[in-house]
Backbone and ligand atoms as CSV (ligand in chain L), in Angstrom:
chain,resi,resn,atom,element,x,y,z
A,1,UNK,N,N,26.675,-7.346,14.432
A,1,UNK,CA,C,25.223,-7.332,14.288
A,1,UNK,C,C,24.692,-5.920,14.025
A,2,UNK,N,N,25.676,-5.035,14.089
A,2,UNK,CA,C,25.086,-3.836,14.293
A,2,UNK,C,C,24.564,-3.683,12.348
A,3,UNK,N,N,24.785,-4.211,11.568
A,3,UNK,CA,C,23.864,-3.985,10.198
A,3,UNK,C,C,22.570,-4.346,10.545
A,4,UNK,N,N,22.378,-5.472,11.111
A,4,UNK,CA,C,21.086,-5.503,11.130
A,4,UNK,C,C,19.966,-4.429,12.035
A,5,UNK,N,N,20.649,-3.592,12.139
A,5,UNK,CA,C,20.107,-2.675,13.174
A,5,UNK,C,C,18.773,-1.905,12.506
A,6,UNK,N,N,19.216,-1.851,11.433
A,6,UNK,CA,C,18.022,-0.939,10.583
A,6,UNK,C,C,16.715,-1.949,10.734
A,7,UNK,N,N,16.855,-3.099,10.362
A,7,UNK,CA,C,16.118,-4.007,10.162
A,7,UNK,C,C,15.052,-3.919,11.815
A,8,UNK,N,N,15.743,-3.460,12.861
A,8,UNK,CA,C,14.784,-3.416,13.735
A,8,UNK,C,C,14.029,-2.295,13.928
A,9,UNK,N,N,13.120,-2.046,13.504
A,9,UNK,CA,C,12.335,-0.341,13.710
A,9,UNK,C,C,11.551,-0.731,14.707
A,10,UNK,N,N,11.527,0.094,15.323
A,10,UNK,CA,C,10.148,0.355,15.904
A,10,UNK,C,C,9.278,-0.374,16.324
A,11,UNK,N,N,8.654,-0.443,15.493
A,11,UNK,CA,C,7.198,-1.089,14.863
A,11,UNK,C,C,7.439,-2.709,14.880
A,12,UNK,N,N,8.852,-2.921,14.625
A,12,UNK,CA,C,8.773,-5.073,14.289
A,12,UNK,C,C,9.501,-4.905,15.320
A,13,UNK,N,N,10.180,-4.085,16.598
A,13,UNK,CA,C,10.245,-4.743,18.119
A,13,UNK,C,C,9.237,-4.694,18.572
A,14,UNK,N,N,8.605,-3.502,18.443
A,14,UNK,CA,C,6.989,-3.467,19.702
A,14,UNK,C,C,6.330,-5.086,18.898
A,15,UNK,N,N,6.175,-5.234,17.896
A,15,UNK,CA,C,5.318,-6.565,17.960
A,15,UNK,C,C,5.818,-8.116,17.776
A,16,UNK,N,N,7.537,-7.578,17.907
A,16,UNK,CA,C,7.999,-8.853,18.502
A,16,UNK,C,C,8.220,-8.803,19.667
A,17,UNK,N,N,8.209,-8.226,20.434
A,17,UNK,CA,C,7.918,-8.393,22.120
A,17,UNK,C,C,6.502,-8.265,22.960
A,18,UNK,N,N,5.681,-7.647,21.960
A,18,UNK,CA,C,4.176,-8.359,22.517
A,18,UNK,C,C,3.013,-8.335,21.328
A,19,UNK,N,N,3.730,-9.606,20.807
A,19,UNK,CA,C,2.543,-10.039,19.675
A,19,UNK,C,C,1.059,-10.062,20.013
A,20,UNK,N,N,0.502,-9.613,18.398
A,20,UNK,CA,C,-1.063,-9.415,18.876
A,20,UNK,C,C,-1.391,-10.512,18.395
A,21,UNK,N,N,-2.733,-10.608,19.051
A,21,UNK,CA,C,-3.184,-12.420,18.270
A,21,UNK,C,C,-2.459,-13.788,18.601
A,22,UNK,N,N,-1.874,-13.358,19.839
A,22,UNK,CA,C,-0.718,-14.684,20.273
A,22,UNK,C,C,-1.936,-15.549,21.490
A,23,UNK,N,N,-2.464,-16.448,20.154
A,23,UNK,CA,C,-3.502,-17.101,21.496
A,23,UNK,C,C,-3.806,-18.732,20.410
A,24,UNK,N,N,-4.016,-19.596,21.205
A,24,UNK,CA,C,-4.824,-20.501,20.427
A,24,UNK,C,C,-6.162,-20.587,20.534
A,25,UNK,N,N,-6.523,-20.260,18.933
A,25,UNK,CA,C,-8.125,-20.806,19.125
A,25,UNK,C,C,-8.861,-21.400,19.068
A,26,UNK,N,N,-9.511,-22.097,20.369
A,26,UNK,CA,C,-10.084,-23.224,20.721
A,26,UNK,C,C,-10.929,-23.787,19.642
A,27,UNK,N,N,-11.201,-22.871,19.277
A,27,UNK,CA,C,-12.396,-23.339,17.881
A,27,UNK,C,C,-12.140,-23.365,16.492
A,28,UNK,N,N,-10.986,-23.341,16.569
A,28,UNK,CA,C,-10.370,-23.184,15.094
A,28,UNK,C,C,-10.963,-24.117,14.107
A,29,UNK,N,N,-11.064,-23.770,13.334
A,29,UNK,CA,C,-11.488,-24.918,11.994
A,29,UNK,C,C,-10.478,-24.796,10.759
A,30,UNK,N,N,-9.247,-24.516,11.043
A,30,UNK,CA,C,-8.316,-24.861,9.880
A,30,UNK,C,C,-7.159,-24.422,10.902
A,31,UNK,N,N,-6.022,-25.204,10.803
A,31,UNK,CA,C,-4.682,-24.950,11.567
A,31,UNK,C,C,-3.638,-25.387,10.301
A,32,UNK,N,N,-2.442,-24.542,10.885
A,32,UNK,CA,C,-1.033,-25.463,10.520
A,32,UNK,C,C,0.169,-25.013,11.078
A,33,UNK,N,N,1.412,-25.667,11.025
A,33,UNK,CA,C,2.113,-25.515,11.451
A,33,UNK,C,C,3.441,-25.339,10.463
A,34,UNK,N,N,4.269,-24.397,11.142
A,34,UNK,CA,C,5.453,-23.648,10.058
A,34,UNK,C,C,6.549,-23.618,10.879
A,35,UNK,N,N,7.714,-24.623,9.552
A,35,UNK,CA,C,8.953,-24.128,10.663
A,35,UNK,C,C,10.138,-23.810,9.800
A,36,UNK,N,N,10.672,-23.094,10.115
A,36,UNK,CA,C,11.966,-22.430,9.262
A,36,UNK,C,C,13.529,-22.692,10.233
A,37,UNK,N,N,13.738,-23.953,9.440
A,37,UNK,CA,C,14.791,-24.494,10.311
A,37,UNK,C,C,15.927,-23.920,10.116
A,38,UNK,N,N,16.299,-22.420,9.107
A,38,UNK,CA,C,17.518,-21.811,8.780
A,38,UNK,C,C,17.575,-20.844,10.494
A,39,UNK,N,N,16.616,-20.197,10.907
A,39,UNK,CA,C,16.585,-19.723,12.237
A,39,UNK,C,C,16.120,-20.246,13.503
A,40,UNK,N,N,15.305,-21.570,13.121
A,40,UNK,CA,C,14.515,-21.863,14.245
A,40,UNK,C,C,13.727,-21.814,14.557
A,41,UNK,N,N,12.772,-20.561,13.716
A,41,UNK,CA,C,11.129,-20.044,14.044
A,41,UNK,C,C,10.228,-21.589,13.538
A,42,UNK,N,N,9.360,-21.315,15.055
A,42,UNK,CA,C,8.381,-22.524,14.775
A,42,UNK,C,C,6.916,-21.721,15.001
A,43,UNK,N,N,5.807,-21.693,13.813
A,43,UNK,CA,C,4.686,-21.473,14.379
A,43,UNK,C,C,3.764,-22.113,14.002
A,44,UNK,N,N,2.827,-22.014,15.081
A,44,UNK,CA,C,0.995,-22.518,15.195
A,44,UNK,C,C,0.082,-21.504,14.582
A,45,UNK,N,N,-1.139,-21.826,13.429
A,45,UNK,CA,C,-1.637,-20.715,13.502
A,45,UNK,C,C,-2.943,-21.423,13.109
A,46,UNK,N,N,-3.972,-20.487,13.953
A,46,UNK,CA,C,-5.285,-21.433,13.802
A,46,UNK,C,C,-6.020,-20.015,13.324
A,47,UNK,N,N,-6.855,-20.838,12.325
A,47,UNK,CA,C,-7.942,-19.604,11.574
A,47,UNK,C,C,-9.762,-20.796,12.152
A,48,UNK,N,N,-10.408,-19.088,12.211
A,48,UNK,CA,C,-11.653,-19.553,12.229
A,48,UNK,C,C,-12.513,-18.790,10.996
A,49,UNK,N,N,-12.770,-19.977,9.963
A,49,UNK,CA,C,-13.270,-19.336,8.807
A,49,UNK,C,C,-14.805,-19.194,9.296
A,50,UNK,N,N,-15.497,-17.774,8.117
A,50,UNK,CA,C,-17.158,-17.706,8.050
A,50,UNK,C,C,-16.896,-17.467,6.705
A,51,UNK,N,N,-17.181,-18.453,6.062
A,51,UNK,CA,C,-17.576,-18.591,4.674
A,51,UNK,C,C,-16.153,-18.118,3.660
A,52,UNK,N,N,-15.920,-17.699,3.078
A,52,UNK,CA,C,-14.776,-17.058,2.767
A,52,UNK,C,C,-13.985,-16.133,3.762
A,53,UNK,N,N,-14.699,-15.940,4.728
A,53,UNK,CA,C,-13.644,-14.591,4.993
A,53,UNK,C,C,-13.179,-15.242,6.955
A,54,UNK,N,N,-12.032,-14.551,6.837
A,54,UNK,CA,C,-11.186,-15.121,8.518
A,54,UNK,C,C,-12.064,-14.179,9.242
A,55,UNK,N,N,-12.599,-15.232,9.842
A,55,UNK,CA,C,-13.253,-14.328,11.145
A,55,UNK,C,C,-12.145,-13.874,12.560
A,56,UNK,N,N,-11.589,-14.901,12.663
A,56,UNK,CA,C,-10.467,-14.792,13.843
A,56,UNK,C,C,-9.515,-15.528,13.191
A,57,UNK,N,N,-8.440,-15.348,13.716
A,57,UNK,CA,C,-6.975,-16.198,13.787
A,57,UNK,C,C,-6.038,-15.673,14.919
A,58,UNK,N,N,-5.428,-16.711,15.181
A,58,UNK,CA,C,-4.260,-16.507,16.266
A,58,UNK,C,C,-3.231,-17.350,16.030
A,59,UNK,N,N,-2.196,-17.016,16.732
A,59,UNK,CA,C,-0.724,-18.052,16.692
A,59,UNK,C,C,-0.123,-17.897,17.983
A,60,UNK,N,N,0.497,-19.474,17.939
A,60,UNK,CA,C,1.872,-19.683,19.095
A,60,UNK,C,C,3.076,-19.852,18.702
A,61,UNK,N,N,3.934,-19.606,19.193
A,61,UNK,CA,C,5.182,-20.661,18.244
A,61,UNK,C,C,6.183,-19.629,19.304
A,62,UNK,N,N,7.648,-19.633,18.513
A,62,UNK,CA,C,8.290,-19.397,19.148
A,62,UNK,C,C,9.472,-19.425,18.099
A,63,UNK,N,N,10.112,-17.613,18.100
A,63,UNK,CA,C,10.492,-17.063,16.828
A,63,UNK,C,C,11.751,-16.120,17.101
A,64,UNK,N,N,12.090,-15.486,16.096
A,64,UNK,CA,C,13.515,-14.503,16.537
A,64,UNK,C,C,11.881,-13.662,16.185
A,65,UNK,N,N,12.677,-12.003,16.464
A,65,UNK,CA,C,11.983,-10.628,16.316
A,65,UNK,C,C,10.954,-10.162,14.975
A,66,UNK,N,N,11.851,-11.095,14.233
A,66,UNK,CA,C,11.409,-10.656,12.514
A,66,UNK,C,C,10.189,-11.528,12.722
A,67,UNK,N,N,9.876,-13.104,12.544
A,67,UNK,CA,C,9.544,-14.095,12.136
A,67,UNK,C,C,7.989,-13.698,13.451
A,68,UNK,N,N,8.730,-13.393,15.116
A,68,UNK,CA,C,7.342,-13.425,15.504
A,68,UNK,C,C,6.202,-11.805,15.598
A,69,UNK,N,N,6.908,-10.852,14.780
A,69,UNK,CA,C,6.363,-9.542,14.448
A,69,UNK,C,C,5.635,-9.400,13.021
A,70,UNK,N,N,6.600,-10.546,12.342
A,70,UNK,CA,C,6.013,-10.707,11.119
A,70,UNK,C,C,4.362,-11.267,11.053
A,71,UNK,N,N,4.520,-12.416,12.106
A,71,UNK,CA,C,3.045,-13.269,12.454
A,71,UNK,C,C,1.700,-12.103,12.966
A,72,UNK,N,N,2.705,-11.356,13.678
A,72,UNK,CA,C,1.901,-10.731,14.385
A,72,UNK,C,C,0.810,-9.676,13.706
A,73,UNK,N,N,1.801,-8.688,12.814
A,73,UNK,CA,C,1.104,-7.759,11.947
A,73,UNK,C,C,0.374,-8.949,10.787
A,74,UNK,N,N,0.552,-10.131,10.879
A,74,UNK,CA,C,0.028,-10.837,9.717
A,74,UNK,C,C,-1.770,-11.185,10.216
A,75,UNK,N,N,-1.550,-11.389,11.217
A,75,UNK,CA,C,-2.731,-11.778,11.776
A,75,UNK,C,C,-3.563,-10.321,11.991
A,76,UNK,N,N,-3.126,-9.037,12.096
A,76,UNK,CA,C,-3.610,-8.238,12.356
A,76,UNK,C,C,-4.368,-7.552,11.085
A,77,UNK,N,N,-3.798,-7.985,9.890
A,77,UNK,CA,C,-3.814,-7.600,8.279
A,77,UNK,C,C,-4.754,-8.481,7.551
A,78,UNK,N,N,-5.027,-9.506,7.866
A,78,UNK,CA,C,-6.147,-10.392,7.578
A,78,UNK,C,C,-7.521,-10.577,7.773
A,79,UNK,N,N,-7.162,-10.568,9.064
A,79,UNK,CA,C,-8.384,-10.853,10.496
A,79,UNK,C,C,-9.912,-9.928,9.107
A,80,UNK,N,N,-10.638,-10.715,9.062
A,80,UNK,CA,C,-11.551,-9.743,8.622
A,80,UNK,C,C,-11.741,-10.059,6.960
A,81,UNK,N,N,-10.355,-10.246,6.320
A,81,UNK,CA,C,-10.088,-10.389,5.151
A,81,UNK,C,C,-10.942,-11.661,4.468
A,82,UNK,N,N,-11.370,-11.719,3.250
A,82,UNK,CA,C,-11.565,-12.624,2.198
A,82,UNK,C,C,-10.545,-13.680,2.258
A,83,UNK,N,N,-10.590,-15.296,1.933
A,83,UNK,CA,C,-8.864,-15.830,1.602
A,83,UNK,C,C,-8.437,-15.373,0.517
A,84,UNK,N,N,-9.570,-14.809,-0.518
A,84,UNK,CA,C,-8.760,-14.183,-2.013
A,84,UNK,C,C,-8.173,-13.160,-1.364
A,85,UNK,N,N,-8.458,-12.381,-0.421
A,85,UNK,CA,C,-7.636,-11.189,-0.219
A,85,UNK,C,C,-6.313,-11.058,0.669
A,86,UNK,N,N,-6.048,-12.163,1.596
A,86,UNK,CA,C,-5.319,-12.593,2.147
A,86,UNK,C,C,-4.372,-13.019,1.149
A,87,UNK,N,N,-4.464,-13.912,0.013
A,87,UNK,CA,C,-3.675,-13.724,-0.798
A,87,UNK,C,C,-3.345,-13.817,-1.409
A,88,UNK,N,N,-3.756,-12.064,-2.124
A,88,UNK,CA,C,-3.124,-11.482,-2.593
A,88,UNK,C,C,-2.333,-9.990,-1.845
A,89,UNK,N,N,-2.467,-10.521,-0.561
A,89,UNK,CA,C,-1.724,-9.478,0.443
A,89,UNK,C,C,-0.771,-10.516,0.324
A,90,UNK,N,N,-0.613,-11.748,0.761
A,90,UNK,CA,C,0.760,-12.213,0.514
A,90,UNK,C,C,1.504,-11.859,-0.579
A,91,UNK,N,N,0.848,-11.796,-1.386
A,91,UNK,CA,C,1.721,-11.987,-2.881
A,91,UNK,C,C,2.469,-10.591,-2.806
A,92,UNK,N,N,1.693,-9.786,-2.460
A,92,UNK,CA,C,2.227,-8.178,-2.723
A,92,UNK,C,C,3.353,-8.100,-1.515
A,93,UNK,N,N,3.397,-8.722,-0.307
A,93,UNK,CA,C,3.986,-8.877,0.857
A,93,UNK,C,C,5.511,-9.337,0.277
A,94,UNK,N,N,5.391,-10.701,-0.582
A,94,UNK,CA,C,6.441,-11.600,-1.268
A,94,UNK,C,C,7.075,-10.702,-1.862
A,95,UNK,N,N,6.511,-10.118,-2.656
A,95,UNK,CA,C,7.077,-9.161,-3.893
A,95,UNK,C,C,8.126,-8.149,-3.216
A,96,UNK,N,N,7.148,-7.371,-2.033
A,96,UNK,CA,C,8.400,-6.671,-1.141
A,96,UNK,C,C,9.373,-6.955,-0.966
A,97,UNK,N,N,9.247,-7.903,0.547
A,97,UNK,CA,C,10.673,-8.778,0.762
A,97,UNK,C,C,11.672,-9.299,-0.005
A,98,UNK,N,N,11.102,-9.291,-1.083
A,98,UNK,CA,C,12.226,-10.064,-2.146
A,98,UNK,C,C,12.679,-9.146,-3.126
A,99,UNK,N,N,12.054,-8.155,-3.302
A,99,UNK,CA,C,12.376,-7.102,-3.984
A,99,UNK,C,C,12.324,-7.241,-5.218
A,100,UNK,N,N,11.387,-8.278,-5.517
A,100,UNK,CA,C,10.904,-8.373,-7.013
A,100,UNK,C,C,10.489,-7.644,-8.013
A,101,UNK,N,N,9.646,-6.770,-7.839
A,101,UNK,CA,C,9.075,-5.861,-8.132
A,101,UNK,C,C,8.051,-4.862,-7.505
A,102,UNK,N,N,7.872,-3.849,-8.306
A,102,UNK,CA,C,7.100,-3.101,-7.762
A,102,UNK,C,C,5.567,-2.907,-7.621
A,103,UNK,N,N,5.081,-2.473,-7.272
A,103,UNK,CA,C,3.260,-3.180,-6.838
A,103,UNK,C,C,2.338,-3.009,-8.476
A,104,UNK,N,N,2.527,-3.993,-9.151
A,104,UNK,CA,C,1.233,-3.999,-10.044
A,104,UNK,C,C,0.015,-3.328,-9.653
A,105,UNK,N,N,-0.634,-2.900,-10.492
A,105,UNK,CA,C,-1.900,-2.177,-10.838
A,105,UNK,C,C,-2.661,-2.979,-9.992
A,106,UNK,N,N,-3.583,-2.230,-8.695
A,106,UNK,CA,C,-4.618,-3.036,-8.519
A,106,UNK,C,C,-4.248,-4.059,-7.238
A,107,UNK,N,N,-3.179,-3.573,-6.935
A,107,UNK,CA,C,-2.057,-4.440,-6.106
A,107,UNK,C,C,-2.788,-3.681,-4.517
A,108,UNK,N,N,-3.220,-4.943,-3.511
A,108,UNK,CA,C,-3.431,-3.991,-2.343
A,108,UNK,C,C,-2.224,-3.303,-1.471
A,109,UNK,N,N,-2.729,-2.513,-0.456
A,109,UNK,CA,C,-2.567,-1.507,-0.167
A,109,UNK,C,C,-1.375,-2.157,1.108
A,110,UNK,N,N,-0.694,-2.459,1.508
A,110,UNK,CA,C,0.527,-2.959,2.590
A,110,UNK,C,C,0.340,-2.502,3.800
A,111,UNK,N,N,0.197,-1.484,3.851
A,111,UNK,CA,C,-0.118,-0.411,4.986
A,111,UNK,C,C,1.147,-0.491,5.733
A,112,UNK,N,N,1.096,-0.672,7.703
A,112,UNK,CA,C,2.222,-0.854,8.176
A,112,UNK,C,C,3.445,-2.383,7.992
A,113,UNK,N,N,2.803,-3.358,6.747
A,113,UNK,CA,C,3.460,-4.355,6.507
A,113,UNK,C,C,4.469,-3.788,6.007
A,114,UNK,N,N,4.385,-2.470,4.896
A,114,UNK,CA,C,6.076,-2.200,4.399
A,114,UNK,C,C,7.186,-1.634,5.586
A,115,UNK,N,N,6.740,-1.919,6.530
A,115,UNK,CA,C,8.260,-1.672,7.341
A,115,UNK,C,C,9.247,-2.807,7.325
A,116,UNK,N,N,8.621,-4.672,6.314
A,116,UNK,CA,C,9.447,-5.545,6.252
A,116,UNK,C,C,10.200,-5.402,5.288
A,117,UNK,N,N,9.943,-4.339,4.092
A,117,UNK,CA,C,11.340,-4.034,2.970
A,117,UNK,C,C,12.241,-4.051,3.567
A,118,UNK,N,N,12.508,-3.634,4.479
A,118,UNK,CA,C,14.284,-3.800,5.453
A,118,UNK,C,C,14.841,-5.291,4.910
A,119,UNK,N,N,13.641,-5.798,5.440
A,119,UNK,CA,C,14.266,-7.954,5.185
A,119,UNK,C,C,14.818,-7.900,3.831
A,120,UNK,N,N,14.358,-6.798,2.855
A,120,UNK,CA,C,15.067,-8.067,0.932
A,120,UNK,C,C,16.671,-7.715,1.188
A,121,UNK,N,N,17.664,-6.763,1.996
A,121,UNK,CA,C,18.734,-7.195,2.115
A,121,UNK,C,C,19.432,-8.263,2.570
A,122,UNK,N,N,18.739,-8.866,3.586
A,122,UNK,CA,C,18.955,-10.050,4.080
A,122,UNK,C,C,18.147,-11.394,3.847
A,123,UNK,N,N,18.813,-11.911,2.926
A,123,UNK,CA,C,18.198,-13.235,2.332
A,123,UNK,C,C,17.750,-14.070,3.554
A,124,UNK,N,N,18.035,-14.399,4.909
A,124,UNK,CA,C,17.543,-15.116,5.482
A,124,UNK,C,C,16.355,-15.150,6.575
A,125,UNK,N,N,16.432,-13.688,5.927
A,125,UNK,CA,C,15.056,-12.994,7.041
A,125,UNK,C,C,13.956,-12.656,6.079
A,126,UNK,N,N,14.632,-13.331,5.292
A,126,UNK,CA,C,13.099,-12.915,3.795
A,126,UNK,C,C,12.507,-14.285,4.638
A,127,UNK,N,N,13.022,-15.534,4.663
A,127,UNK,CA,C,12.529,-16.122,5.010
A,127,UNK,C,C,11.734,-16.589,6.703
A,128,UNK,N,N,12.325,-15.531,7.218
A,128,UNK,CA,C,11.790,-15.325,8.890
A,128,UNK,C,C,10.541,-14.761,8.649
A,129,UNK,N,N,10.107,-13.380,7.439
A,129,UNK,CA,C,9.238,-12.885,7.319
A,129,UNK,C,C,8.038,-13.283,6.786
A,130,UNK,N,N,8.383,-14.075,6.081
A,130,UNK,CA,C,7.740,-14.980,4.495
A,130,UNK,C,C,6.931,-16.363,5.560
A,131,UNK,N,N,7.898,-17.076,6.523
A,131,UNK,CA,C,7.072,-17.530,7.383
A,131,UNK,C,C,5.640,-17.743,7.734
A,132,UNK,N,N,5.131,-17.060,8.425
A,132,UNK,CA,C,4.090,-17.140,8.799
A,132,UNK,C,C,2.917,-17.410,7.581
A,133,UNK,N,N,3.784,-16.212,6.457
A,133,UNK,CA,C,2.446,-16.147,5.231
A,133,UNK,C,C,2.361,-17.632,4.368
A,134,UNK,N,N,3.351,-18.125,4.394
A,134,UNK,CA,C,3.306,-19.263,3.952
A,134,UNK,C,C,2.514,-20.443,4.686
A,135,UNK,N,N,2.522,-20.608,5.967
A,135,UNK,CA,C,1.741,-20.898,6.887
A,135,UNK,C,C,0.194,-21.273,7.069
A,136,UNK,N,N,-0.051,-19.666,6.886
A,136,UNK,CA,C,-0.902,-19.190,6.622
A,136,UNK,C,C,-1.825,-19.614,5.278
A,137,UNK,N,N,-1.284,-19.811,4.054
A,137,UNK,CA,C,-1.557,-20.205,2.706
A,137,UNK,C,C,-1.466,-21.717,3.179
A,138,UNK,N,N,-0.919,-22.857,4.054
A,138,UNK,CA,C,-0.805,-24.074,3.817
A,138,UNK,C,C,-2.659,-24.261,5.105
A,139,UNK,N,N,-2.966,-23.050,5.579
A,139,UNK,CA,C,-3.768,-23.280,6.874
A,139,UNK,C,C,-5.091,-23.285,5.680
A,140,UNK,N,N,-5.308,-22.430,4.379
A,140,UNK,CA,C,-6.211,-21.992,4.219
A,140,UNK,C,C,-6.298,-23.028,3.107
A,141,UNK,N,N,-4.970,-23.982,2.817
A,141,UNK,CA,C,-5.691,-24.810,1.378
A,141,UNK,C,C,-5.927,-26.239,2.584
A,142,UNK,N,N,-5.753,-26.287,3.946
A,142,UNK,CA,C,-5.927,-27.329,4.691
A,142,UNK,C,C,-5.188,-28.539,4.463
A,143,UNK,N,N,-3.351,-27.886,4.263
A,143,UNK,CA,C,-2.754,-29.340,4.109
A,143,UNK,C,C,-2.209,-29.509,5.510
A,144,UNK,N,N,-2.051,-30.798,5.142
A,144,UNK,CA,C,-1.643,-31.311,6.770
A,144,UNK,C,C,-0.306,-31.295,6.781
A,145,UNK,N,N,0.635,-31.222,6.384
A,145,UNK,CA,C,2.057,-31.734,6.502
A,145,UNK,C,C,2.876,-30.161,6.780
A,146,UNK,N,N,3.724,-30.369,7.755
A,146,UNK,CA,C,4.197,-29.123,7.839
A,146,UNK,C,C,4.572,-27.947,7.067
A,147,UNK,N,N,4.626,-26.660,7.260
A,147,UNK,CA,C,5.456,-26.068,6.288
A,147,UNK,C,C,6.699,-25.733,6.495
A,148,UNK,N,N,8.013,-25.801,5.641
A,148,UNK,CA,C,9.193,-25.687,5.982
A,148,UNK,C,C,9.603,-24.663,4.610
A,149,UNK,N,N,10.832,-23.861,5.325
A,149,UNK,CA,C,10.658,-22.439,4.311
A,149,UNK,C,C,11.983,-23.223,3.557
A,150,UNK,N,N,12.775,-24.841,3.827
A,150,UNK,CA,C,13.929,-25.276,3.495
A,150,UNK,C,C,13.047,-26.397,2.745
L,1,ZN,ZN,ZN,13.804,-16.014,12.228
């Protein structure tokens, strides 16, 4: 295990051992649920929209390090956000992890999300990371049926 060592900085233990935004909210008006059965990560994530933009969101679930740090800075990167801007923070998020390419013109700004480039070596933690945002995108078009990253 010791390769994956890089993959743990800092920054994705402190917020996989005390996620921010780890709450359900009672008042949610859009939820869904995400599960990535290659590791096991299962999450809840409830948004409270005002008009376009996330006023609050939180999550529960129950994750390896990547998947519940990933949620964590996700909820912290939004909160506030437009859903157009949410995503297109995913998209630029995707692009990382996967190592697709590099940030198009106009492309927002990642901030402490690029500490998940570690994940595009490991194909299965693209999908621990990718998690939540996907989630997240099934919470904001309001489908009901789970999301599964398989
Ligand atoms: Zn995982």
């Amino acid at each position: 295990m010791s390769d994956l060592r890089d993959l743990y900085q800092e920054v994705i233990l402190d917020h996989g051992k005390n996620p921010r935004n780890f709450r359900k909210l009672e008042d949610a008006d859009h939820q869904a649920e995400g599960n990535n059965p290659l590791c096991g990560d299962r999450i809840n994530l409830y948004l409270k929209m005002d008009g376009e933009v996330i006023a609050d969101i939180g999550f529960q679930g129950r994750g390896c390090a990547i998947s519940t740090a990933s949620a964590s800075m996700m909820t912290e990167s939004v909160k506030g956000k437009t859903r157009a801007e949410a995503e297109a923070l995913f998209q630029r998020f995707h692009e990382l992890v996967t190592g697709e390419a590099e940030a198009s013109p106009g492309a927002p700004e990642l901030g402490k999300l690029a500490v998940f480039a570690g994940v595009r070596d490991y194909p299965i933690r693209v999908k621990c990371a990718t998690l939540p945002w996907h989630t997240l995108r099934a919470a904001l078009e309001e489908k009901q049926e789970t999301v599964s990253t398989e």
